[in-house]
Each structure stands twice: as structure tokens, then as C-alpha cells.
C-alpha positions in Angstrom: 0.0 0.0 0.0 2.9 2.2 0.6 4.5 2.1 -2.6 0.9 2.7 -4.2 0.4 5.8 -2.0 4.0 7.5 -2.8 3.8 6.5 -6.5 0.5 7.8 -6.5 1.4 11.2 -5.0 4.6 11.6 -7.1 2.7 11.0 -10.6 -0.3 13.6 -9.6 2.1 16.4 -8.2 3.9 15.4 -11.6 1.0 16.1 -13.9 0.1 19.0 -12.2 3.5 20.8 -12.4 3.9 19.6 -15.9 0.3 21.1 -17.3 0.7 24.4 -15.1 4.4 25.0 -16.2 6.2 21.8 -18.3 8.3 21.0 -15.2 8.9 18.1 -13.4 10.7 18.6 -10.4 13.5 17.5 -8.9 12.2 18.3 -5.9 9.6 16.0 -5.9 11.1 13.0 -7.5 14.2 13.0 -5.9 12.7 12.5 -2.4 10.3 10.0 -3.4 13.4 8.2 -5.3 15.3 7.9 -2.0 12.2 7.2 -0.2 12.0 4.2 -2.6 15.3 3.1 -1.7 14.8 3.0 1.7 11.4 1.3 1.9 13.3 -1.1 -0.5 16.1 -1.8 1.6 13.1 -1.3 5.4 10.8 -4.1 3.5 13.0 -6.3 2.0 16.6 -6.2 2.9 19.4 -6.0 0.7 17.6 -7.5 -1.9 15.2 -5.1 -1.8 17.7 -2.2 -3.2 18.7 -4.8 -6.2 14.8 -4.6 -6.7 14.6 -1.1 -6.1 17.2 -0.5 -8.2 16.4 -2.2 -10.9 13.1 -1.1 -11.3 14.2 2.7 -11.5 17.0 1.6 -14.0 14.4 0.5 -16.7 12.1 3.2 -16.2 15.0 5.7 -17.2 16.1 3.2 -19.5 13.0 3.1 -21.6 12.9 6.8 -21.9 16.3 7.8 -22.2 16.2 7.5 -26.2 13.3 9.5 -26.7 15.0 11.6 -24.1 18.1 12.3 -26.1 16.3 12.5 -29.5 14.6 15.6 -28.0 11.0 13.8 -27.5 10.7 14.2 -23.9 12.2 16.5 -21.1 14.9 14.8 -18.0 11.6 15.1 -15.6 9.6 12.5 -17.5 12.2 10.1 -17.1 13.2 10.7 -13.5 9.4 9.6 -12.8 9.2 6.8 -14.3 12.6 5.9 -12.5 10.6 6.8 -9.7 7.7 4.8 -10.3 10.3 2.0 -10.9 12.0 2.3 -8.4 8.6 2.2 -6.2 6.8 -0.6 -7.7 9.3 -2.8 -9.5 10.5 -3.2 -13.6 7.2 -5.2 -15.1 5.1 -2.6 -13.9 6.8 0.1 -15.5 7.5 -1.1 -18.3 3.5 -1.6 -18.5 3.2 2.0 -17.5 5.5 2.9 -19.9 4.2 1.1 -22.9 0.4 2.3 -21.3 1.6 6.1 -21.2 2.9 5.8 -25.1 -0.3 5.1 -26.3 -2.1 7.2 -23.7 0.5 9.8 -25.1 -0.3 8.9 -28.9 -4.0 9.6 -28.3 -2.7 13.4 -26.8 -0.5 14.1 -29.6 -3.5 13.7 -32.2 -5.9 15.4 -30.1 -3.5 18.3 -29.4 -2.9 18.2 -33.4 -6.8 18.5 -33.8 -7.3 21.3 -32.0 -4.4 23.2 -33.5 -5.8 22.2 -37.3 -2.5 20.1 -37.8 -3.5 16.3 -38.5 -2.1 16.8 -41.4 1.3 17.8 -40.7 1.4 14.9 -37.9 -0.3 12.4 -40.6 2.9 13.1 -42.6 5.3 13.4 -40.1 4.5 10.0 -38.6 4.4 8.6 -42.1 8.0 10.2 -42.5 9.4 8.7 -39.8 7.7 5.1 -39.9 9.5 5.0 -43.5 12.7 6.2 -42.4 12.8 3.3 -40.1 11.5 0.5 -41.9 13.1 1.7 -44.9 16.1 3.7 -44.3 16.5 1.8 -41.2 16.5 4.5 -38.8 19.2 7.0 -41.1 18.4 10.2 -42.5 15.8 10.2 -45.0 16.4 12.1 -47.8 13.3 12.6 -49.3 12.0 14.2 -45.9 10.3 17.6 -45.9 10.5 20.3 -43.2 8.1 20.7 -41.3 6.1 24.3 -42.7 5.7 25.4 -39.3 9.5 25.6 -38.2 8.3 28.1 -35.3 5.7 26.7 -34.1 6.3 23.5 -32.5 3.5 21.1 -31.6 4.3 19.4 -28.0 2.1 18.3 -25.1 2.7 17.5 -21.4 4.2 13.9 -21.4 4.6 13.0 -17.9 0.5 13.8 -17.7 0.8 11.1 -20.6 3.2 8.7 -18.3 1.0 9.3 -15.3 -1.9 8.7 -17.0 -0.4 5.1 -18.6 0.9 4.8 -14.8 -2.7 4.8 -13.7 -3.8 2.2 -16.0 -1.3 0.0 -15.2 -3.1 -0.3 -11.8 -6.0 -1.3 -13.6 -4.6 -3.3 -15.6 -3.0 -5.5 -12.9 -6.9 -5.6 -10.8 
């Protein structure tokens, strides 16, 4: 119950601080990260820090790729680490894998309201062909994007709490 409490807590101050300004902060996931550790190490012993551990090195590990390609800010991963840390690696990575598509579902409504399915139509078609086809180099044949100044982006750790949520349900 106590990792389900702080988890819970952490991913709704999250979301709230991300809508209101973007920002995760580090002042609200580091805490809970060492609190983590040490109900780790309280509950189970020793072998509760390797679980501990473990489970906040694969939620930053599942995120730090998007993280570096530019898709997602340092916050978003530090909670997930967090929510690894708290409630173990198969859960995240279910929360992770929930928050993409919860995350997906964002990006096309945010694209709808700012009268750009189009442009994120194409730009998913781009990329899905520079993978499969061009196996992840650049493509030539892609396009900038006509509204270089104006870049389309929504909250994603509301997307990662949101998956982190249904991975609750998932498990009942």
C-alpha cells in the first residue's frame, strides 16, 4: 500500500506541475526516489535495493532515447525511474508502454485542436518510413516541417501518469 500511496502522489504532483508549467521537479522525485530506496532496503533487505534498483533503472532506461532524440524532457524520465523504483520493472514497463499510447492519443488530439493532423499524418508517415526503410538514417526525401516556429508538443509526464494509472487497472 505504501508504494501505491507514494507512486500515486509523485505522478499527480507530476501532472500537475507539468500542465501548469512543463516541469517536473527534482524536488519532488528525488525524495520519493530515496524514499523508494529505503522502503526497498526497510521491506525487503538488501535484496530489496537490487529490486529497487532495478526497477528505476528501466524506467529511465526506456525513456532515455526519446530523451536524447529531443521527445521528452529529463523530468519524465526521473518519474518513471521513480515509479520503478517504487513498484518494480514489469510494472513500469507496462506504465510505460500504457503512457505511449495514452501519449499517442494526446499528440492527435492536441494536433486536432491546433488544425494540424495533417502535418502529424505526414510526419509520422516520414518517420515510420525512415525506419523501416532507411533503417533509422536520415531520410532524404523528408520535408521540413512548414511550421519551423511553431512546434507542436504536449505535457508527457501527464501522458506517463496517466499510462501509470492504468497499469493499476490493468493488474486488478
Amino acid at each position: 500500500m505504501v508504494p501505491d500511496v507514494a507512486v500515486g502522489l509523485t505522478v499527480l504532483v507530476c501532472s500537475v506541475t507539468d500542465l501548469k508549467e512543463r516541469r517536473i521537479y527534482n524536488a519532488v522525485v528525488y525524495p520519493s526516489l530515496l524514499a523508494a530506496v529505503v522502503w526497498g532496503v526497510f521491506s525487503n533487505g538488501w535484496d530489496g535495493l537490487a529490486v529497487t534498483g532495478g526497477g528505476a533503472l528501466l524506467g529511465a532506461a526506456l525513456l532515455f532515447l526519446p530523451f536524447i532524440a529531443g521527445g521528452m524532457g529529463a523530468g519524465d524520465v526521473k518519474m518513471m525511474a521513480v515509479v520503478g523504483a517504487w513498484k518494480g520493472a514489469l510494472f513500469t514497463a507496462e506504465a510505460v508502454l500504457l503512457g505511449a499510447l495514452v501519449g499517442g492519443v494526446l499528440a492527435v488530439l492536441a494536433a486536432a485542436r491546433a488544425r494540424r493532423l495533417v502535418e502529424l499524418g505526414r510526419n509520422v508517415l516520414i518517420s515510420l518510413v525512415t525506419l523501416l526503410y532507411f533503417q533509422g538514417k536520415l531520410n532524404p526525401f523528408a520535408r521540413i516541417s512548414e511550421n519551423r516556429g511553431c512546434v507542436l508538443t504536449i505535457p508527457y509526464g501527464v501522458a506517463l501518469a496517466m499510462g501509470t494509472v492504468l497499469a493499476w487497472f490493468w493488474r486488478w
